[in-house]
C-alpha positions in Angstrom: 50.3 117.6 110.1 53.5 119.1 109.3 56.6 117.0 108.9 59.3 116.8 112.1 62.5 118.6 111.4 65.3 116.9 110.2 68.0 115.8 113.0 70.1 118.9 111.0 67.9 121.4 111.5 68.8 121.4 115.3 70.7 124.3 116.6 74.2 123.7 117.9 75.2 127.0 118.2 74.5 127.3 122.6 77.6 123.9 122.3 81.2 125.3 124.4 84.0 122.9 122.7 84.7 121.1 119.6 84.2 118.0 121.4 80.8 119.1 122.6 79.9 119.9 118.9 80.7 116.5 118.0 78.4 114.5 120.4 76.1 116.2 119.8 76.2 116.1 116.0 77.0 112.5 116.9 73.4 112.0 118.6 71.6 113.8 116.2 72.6 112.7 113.0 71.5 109.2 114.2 70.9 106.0 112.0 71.0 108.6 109.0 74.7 108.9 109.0 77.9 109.2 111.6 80.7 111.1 113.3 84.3 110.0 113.3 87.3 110.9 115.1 90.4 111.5 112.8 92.7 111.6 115.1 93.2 114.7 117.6 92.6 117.4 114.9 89.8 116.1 112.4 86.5 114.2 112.2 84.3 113.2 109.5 80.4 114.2 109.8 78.6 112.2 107.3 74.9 112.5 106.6 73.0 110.3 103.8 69.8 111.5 101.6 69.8 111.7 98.3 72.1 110.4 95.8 74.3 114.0 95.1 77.5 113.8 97.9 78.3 117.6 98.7 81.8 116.9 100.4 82.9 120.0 102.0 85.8 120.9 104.3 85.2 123.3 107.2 87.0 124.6 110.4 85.1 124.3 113.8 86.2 127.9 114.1 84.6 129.4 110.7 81.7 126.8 111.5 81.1 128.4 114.4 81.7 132.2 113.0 79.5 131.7 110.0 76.9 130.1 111.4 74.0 131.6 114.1 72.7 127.9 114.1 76.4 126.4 114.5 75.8 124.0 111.4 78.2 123.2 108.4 77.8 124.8 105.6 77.2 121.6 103.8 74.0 121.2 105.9 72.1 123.9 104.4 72.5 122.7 101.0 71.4 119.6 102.7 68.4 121.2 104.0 67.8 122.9 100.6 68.1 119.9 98.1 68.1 116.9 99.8 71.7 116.3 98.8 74.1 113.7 101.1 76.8 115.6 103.2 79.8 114.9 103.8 81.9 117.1 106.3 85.9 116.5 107.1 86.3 119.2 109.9 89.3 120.6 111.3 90.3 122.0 114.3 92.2 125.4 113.0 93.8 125.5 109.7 95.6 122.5 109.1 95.3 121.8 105.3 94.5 118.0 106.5 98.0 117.1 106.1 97.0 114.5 108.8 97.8 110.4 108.0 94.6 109.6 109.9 92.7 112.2 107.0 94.8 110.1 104.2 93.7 106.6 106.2 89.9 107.3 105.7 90.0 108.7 102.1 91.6 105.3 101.6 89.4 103.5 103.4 86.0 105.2 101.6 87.4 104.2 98.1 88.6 100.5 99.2 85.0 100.4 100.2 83.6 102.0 96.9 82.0 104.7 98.8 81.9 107.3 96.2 80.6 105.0 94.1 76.9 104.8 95.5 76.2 108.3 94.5 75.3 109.8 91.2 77.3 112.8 91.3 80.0 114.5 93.7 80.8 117.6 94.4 84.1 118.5 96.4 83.7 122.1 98.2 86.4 124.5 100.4 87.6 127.4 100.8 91.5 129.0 101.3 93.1 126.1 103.5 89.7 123.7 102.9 89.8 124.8 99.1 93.5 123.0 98.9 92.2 120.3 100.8 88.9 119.8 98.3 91.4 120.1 95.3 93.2 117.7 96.9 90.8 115.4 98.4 88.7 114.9 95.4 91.1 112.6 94.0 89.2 109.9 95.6 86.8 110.0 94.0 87.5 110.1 90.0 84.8 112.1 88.1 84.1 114.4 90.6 83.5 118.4 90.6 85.1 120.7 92.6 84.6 124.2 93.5 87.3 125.8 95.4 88.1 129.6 96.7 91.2 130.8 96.8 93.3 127.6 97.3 96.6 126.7 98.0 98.5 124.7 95.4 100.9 123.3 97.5 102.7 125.1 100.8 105.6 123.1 100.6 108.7 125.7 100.0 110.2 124.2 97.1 106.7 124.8 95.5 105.4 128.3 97.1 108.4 129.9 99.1 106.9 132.8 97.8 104.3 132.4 99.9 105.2 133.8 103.3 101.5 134.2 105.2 101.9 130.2 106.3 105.3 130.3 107.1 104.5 127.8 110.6 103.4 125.2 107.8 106.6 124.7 106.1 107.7 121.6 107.6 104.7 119.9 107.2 104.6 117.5 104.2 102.7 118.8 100.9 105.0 116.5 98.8 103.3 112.9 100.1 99.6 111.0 99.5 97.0 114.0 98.3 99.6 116.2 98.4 100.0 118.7 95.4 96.4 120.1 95.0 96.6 120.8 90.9 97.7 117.2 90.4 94.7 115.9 92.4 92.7 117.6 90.0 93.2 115.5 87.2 90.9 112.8 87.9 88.3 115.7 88.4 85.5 115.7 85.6 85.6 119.5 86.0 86.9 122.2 88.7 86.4 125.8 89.0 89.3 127.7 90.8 87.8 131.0 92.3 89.9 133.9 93.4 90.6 137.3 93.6 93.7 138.4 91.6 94.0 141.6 93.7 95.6 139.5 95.8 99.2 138.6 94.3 99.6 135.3 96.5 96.2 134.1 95.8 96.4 134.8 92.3 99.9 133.1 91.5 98.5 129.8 93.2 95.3 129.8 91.3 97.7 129.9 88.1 99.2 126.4 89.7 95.7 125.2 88.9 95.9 125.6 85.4 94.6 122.5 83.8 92.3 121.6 80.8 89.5 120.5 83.1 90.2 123.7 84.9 88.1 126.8 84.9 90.1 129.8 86.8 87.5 132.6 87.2 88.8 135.8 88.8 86.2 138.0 91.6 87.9 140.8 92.0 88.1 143.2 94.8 86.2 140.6 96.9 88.8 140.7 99.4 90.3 137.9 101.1 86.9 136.4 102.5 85.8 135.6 99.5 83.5 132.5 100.8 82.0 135.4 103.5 81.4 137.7 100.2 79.6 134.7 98.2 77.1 134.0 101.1 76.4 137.7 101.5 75.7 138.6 97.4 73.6 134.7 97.9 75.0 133.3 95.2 77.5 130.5 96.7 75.0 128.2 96.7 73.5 129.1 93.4 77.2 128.1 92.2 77.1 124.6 93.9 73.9 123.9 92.2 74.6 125.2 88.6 78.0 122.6 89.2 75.4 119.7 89.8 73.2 121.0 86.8 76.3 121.0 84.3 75.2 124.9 83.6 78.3 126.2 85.3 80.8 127.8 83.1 82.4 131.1 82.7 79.4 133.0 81.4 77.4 131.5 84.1 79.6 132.1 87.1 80.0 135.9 84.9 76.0 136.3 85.2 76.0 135.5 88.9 78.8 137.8 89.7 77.2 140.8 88.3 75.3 140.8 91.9 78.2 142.2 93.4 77.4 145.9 91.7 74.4 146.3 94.7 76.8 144.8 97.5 78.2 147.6 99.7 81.6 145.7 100.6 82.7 145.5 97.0 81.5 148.9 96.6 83.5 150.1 99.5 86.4 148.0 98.6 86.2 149.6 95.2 86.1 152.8 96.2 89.1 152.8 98.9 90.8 151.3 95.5 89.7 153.8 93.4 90.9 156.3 95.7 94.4 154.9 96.5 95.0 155.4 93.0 93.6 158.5 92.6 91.4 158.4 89.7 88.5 160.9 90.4 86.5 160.0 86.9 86.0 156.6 88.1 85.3 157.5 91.6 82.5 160.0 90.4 80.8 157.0 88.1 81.3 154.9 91.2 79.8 157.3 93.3 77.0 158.6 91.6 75.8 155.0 90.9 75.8 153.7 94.9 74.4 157.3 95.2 71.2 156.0 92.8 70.5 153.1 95.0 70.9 154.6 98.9 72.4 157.6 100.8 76.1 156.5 101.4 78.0 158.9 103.3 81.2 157.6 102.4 80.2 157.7 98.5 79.0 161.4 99.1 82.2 162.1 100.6 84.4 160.8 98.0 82.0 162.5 95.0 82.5 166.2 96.7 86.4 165.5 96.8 87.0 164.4 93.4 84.9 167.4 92.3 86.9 169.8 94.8 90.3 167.6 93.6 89.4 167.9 89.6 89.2 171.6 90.0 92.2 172.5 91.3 94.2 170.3 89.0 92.0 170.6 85.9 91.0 167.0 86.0 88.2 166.4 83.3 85.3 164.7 84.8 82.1 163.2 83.8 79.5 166.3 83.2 77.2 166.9 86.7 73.9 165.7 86.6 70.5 167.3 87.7 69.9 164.4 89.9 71.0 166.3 93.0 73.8 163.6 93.8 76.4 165.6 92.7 75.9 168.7 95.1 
């Protein structure tokens, strides 16, 4: 007989509403964990297993965009290792610069919460990547992985950060408020990023700490939690953190998937081409040309050949391969 499905394998996608979502998360997770209102804006979806705690931060919006199902990402690590989840989620970006969020961190460390698990892992990406920086101070000893993070939005910090400018009167400078300072109590933290994107990159360097790793992906674009699902390596990344094998050369080895993905490859060639460099665009192009027929990559080959020519451009020899016709 095969066993029933676990309460977090049901779908939730066909749910209209945040409040929806959450009753019905509310139902299912059962005696095996709990929902909880945090005010108007957040709630906490907690679900117990095994003694790892994946604590992840998620908006109901990205929930919802991300996944068919319409389940956290937290729950298919869940599904995958057994591992305890627990999910702060937010309606919209909000950084959870909300007193209720502040009240229940509190509240899990006056009861020792964090401290019935082995091993914790703080997750989040862009606005939920400050808030897992930031958040993780709770619990001392943790791991954090975060993607493109905010250090702090608060002006006096980051007014060269002009994307958020409707968040500037909200307080960064109070409880779990400046992200790299929360990091302190972290055993170790891995700041992710890609540093063709100025802002991005000069908050990461707010990170810099000794129990900081700051690992650049570059020309992932600004989804870069989107681009780690698609190359499949995310969750390879949250489970070398639990492992202890997760370091530069590791996160390096993992990365080296992105040379078969066909958004970095397009992102690198629109790159390549804004700054006209035809050699590289030919190496570029005969490689994607090696693994599939990419019109776009054709394209671009014939005009750096047709561009080289009339400017006397050297380029790399042509091969017999028949890509370079």
């Amino acid at each position: 007989m095969q066993d029933a499905p676990k309460p977090i394998d049901a779908p939730l996608s066909h749910l209209s509403g945040r409040e929806a979502w959450l009753n019905t998360v509310e139902e299912i997770t059962g005696e095996d964990g709990y929902v909880q209102r945090l005010g108007a804006r957040h709630a906490a979806v907690f679900i117990e297993d095994k003694p790892t705690l994946l604590v992840t931060f998620e908006t109901h919006q990205r929930i919802e965009a991300r996944s068919p199902r319409g389940h956290p990402l937290g729950w298919e690590m869940a599904r995958a290792l057994g591992w305890s989840h627990l999910c702060i989620v937010s309606d919209g970006d909000t950084w959870f610069r909300d007193p209720n969020v502040y009240g229940y961190f509190d509240r899990l460390i006056d009861d020792g919460f964090f401290e019935d698990f082995d091993q914790v892992i703080f997750y989040g990406a862009g606005p939920c990547g400050y808030a897992a920086a930031a958040f993780s101070v709770a619990a001392p000893g943790a791991k954090v992985v975060a993607l493109s993070p905010q250090a702090s939005l608060d002006p006096r910090v980051s007014e060269w950060d002009d994307r958020y400018r409707h968040m500037r009167r909200t307080s960064f400078s109070d409880r779990y408020g400046y992200a790299p300072d929360m990091l302190d109590a972290a055993a170790e933290a891995f700041i992710l990023y890609d540093p063709e994107s100025d802002l991005d990159a000069m908050h990461a360097a707010l990170f810099t700490r000794p129990n900081v790793t700051l690992f650049r992906m570059r020309f992932m674009g600004p989804q870069l939690e989107a681009g780690l699902i698609r190359l499949q390596i995310l969750f390879r990344i949250l489970a070398q953190i639990s492992a202890g094998k997760l370091d530069r050369a590791a996160l390096a080895a993992l990365y080296r998937a992105r040379r078969h993905d066909g958004g970095y490859q397009f992102t690198l060639l629109q790159k390549l081409k804004a700054e006209a460099r035809p050699y590289l665009t030919v190496l570029l192009a005969r490689n994607v040309l090696e693994q599939r027929n990419a019109r776009p990559f054709r394209k671009a080959l014939e005009a750096a050949y047709k561009t080289a020519k009339a400017d006397g451009t050297p380029l790399p020899p042509q091969t017999t391969e028949g890509t370079d016709d």
